[in-house]
C-alpha positions as CSV (number, residue, x, y, z in Angstrom):
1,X,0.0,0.0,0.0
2,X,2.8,2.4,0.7
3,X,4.5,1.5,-2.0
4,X,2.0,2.1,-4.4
5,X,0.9,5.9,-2.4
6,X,4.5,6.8,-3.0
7,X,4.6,5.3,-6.7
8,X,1.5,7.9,-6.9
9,X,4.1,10.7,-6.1
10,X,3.7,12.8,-9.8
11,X,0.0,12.7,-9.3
12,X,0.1,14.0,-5.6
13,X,2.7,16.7,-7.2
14,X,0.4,17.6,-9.6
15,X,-3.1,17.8,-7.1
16,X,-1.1,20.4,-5.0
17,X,0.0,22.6,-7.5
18,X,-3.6,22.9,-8.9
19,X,-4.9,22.9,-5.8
20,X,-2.5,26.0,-4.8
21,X,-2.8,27.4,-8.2
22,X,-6.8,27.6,-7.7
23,X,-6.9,28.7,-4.1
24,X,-3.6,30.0,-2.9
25,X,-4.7,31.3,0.4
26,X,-5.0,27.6,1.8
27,X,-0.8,27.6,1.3
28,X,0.4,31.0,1.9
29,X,0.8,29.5,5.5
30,X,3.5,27.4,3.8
31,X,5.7,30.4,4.2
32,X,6.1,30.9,8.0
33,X,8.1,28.2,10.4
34,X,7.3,25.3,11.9
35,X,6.0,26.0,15.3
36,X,8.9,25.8,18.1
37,X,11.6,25.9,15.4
38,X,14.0,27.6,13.2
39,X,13.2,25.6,10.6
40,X,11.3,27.1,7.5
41,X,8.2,25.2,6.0
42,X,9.5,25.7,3.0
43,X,13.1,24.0,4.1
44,X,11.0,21.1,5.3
45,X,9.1,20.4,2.1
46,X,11.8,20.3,-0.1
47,X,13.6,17.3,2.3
48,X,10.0,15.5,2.5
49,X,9.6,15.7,-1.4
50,X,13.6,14.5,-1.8
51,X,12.9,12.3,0.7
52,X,9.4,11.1,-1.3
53,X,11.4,10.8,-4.5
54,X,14.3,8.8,-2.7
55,X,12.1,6.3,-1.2
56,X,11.7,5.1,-4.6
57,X,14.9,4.4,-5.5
58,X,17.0,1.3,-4.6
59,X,20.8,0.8,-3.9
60,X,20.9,-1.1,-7.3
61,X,20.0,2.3,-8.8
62,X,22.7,3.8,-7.9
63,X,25.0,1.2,-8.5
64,X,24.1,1.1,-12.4
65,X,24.5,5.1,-12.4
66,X,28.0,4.4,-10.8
67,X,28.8,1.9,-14.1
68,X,28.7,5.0,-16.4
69,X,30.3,7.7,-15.0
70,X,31.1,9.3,-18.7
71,X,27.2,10.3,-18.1
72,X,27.7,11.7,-14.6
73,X,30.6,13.9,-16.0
74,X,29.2,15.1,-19.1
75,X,26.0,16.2,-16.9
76,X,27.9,18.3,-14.7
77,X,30.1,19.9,-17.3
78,X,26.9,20.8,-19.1
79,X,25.8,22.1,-15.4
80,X,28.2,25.2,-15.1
81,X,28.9,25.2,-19.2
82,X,25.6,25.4,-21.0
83,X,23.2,27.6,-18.4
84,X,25.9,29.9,-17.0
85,X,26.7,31.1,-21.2
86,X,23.0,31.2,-21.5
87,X,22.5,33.3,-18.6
88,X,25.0,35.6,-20.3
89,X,23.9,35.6,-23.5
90,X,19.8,36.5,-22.5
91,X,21.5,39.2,-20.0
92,X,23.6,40.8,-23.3
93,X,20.9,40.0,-25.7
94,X,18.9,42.7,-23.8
95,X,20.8,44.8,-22.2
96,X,19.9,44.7,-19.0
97,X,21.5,46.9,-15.9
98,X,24.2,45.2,-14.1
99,X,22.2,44.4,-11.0
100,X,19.7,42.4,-13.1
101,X,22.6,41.1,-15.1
102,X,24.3,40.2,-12.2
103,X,21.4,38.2,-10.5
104,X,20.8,36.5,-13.9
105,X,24.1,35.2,-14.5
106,X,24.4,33.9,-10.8
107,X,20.9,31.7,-11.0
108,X,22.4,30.2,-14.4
109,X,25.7,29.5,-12.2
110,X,23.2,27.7,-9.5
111,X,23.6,24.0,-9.7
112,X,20.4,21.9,-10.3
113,X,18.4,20.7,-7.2
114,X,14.9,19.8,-6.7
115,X,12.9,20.8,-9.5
116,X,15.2,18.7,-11.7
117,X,14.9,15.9,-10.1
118,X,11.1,16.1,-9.6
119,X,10.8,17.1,-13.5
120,X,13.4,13.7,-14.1
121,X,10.8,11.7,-11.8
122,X,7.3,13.0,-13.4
123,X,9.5,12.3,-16.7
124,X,10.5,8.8,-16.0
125,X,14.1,9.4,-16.5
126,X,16.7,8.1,-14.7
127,X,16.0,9.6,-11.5
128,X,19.4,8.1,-9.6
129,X,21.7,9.8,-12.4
130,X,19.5,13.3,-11.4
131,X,20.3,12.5,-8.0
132,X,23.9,11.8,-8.5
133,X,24.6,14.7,-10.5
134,X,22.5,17.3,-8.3
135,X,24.8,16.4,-5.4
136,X,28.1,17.0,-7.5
137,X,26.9,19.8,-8.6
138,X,26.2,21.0,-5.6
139,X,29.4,20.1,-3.9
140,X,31.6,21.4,-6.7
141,X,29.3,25.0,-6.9
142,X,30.6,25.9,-3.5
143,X,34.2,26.8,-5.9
144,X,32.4,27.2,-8.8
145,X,29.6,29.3,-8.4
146,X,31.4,32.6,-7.3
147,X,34.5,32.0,-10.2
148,X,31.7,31.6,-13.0
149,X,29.8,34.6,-11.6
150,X,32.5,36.9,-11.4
151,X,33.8,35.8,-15.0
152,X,30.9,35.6,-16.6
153,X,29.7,39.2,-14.8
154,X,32.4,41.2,-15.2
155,X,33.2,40.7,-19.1
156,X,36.7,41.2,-18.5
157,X,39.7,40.2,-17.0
158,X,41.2,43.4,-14.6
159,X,44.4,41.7,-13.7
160,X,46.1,39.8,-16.1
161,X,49.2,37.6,-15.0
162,X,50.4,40.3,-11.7
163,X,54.4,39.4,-10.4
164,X,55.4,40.8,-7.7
165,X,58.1,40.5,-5.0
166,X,58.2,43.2,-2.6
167,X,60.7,43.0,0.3
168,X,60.4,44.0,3.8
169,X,61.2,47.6,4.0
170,X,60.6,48.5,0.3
171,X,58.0,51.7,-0.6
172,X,56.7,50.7,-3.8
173,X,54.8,52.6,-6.1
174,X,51.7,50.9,-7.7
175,X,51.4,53.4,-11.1
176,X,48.9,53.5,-13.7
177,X,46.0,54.6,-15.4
178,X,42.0,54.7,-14.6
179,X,41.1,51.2,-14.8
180,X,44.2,49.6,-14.8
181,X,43.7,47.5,-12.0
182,X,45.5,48.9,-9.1
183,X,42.4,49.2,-6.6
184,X,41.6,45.6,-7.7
185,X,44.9,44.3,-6.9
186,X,45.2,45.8,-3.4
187,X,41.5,45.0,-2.6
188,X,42.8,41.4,-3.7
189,X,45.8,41.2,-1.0
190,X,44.1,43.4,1.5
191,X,40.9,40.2,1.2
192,X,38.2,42.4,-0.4
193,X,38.0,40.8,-3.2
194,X,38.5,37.3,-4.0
195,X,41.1,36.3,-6.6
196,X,40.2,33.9,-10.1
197,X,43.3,32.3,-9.9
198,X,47.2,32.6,-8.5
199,X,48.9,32.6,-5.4
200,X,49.5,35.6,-2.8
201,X,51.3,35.8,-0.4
202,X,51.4,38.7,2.7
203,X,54.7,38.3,4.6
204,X,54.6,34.6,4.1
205,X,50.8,34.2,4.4
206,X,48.6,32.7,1.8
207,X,46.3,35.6,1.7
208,X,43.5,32.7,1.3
209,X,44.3,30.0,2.9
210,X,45.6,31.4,6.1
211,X,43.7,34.6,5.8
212,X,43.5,35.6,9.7
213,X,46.7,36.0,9.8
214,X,47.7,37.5,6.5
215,X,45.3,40.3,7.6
216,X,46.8,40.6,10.8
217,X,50.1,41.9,8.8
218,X,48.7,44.1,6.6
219,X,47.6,47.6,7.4
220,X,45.0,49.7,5.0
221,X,44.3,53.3,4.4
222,X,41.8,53.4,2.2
223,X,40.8,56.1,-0.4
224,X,37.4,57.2,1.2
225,X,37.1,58.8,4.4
226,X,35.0,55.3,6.3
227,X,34.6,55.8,10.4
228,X,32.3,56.5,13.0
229,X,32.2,60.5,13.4
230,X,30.7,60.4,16.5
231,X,33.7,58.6,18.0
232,X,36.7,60.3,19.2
233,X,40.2,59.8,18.1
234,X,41.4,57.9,20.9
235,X,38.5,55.4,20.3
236,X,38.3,54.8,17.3
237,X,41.8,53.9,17.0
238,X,41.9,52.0,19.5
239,X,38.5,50.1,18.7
240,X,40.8,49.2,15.2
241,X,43.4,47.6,16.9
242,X,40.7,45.8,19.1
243,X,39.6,44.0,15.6
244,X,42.5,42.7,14.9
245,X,42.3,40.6,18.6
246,X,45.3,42.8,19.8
247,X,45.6,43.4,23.6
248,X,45.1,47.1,24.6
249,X,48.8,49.1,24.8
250,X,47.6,52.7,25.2
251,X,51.3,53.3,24.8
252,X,51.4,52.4,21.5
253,X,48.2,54.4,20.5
254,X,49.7,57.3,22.0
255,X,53.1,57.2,20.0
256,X,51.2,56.9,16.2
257,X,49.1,59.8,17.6
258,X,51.8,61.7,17.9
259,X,53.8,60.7,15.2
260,X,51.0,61.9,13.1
261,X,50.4,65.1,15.2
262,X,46.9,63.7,16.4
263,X,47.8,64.1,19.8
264,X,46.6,67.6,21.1
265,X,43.0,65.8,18.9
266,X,43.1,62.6,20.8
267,X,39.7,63.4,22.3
268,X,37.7,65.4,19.8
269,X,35.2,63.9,18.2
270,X,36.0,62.8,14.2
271,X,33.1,65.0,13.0
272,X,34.9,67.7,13.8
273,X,37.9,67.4,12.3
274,X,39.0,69.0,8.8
275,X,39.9,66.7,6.0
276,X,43.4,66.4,6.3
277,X,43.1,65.4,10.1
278,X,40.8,62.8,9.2
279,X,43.2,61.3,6.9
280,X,45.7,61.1,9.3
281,X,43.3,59.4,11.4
282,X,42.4,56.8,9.1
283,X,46.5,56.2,8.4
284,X,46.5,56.2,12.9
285,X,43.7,53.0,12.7
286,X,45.5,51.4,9.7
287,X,48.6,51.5,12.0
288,X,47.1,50.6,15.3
289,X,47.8,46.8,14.9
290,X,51.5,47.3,14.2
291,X,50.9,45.4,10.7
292,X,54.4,44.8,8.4
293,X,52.6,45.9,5.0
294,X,50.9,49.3,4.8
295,X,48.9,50.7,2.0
296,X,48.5,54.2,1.4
């Protein structure tokens, strides 16, 4: 009898969807929580219809899937291949702002999920190769997703093939013209923005892999004027060095405040401060963590 209900599953699928289609009041409580949980309703459908479609599979399913793994390959390659390049083709075709293009483009990089798998089972496909491939799409979007997004958004590569070896206790000069890719490169190092490919390295730290500390060594005055004006000087830099998990040393605070000729400031609020004073402020907090790399 169970069997058979849960053979039934396409036409259960199809009831509910007319039925919400018809009278959608009687499911727009579909969208809160389960009562007494964090859990959304919707969260929880998805697992009992997985869970549905699963019931009906068997472990010899799965084990023919496993005897052509040419298919399982040539799915996912179609997976982040074919709907990523037509989520940026529709997106160019018309023309559309970059927000909308962006959001496009990111959905096509999605990997499939449920709806393919229901559409495979309502289809009579092979519902164990959907299943397979959904979950190494899935596992391989977490990489994936953000590389095709970013490529596929942008249009363009902004750094192209960067070599650089500064040494400790170098100033080096990053020239060039609008667009050349200088913000993009420090916002790369400084972890703002993720990098495609390559390696980088802040004073011996993989500026991914062992990011903590790679930030921890690098100190960033950035080109707009970003802090709490209601703050004082004191606070603020000190509040910067806090972020950083550094132990207070008002010592320290005091000697970059008066390096930079903050000091006889240290107490007013940043709001009122001229613009030059709140440069110097913003060079005080990039300093506050005694980093080894500082960008100006």
């Amino acid at each position: 009898m169970i069997v058979r209900l849960v053979n039934l599953f396409w036409l259960w699928t199809l009831l509910g969807t007319a039925w919400a289609w018809i009278v959608p009041g009687h499911f727009t409580w579909f969208l809160g929580k389960i009562p007494g949980s964090d859990l959304s309703m919707v969260a929880a459908g998805l697992g009992i219809i997985m869970l549905g479609m699963g019931m009906t599979l068997t472990f010899a399913d799965f084990g023919e899937v496993l005897k052509m793994p040419k298919a399982v390959i040539l799915g996912v390659l179609a997976q982040f291949l074919i709907m990523p390049l037509i989520g940026w083709s529709v997106a160019s075709l018309f023309a559309l702002p970059d927000q909308f293009k962006l959001g496009i483009i990111l959905v096509s990089c999605c990997p499939g999920g449920t709806a393919s798998n229901v559409v495979t089972y309502l289809a009579r496909g092979n519902l164990a190769l959907s299943v397979l491939m959904t979950m190494c799409s899935t596992l391989l979007a977490v990489g994936l997703t953000p590389i095709l997004t970013k490529t596929y958004a942008s249009g363009h590569q902004a750094l192209k093939r960067i070599d650089l070896d500064i040494r400790q206790g170098e100033i080096f000069a990053l020239l060039g013209p609008n667009g050349a890719g200088k913000t993009t490169l420090i916002s790369i190092i400084c972890g703002i923005v993720n990098p495609s490919q390559g390696v980088i390295l802040a004073d011996g730290h993989d500026v991914v892999r062992d990011y903590r500390a790679a930030r921890t060594k690098i100190g960033l005055v950035p080109q707009e004027l970003h802090t709490d004006a209601f703050e004082t000087v004191w606070a603020t830099v000190s509040f910067s060095r806090g972020l950083f998990g550094k132990p207070r040393n008002d010592a320290l605070i005091e000697k970059i405040l008066r390096d930079l000729s903050l000091w006889d400031k240290k107490d007013s609020k940043i709001m009122a401060l001229s613009g030059g004073m709140k440069r110097r402020v913003m060079t005080a907090k990039a300093l506050s963590h005694e980093p080894t790399i500082l960008f100006l």
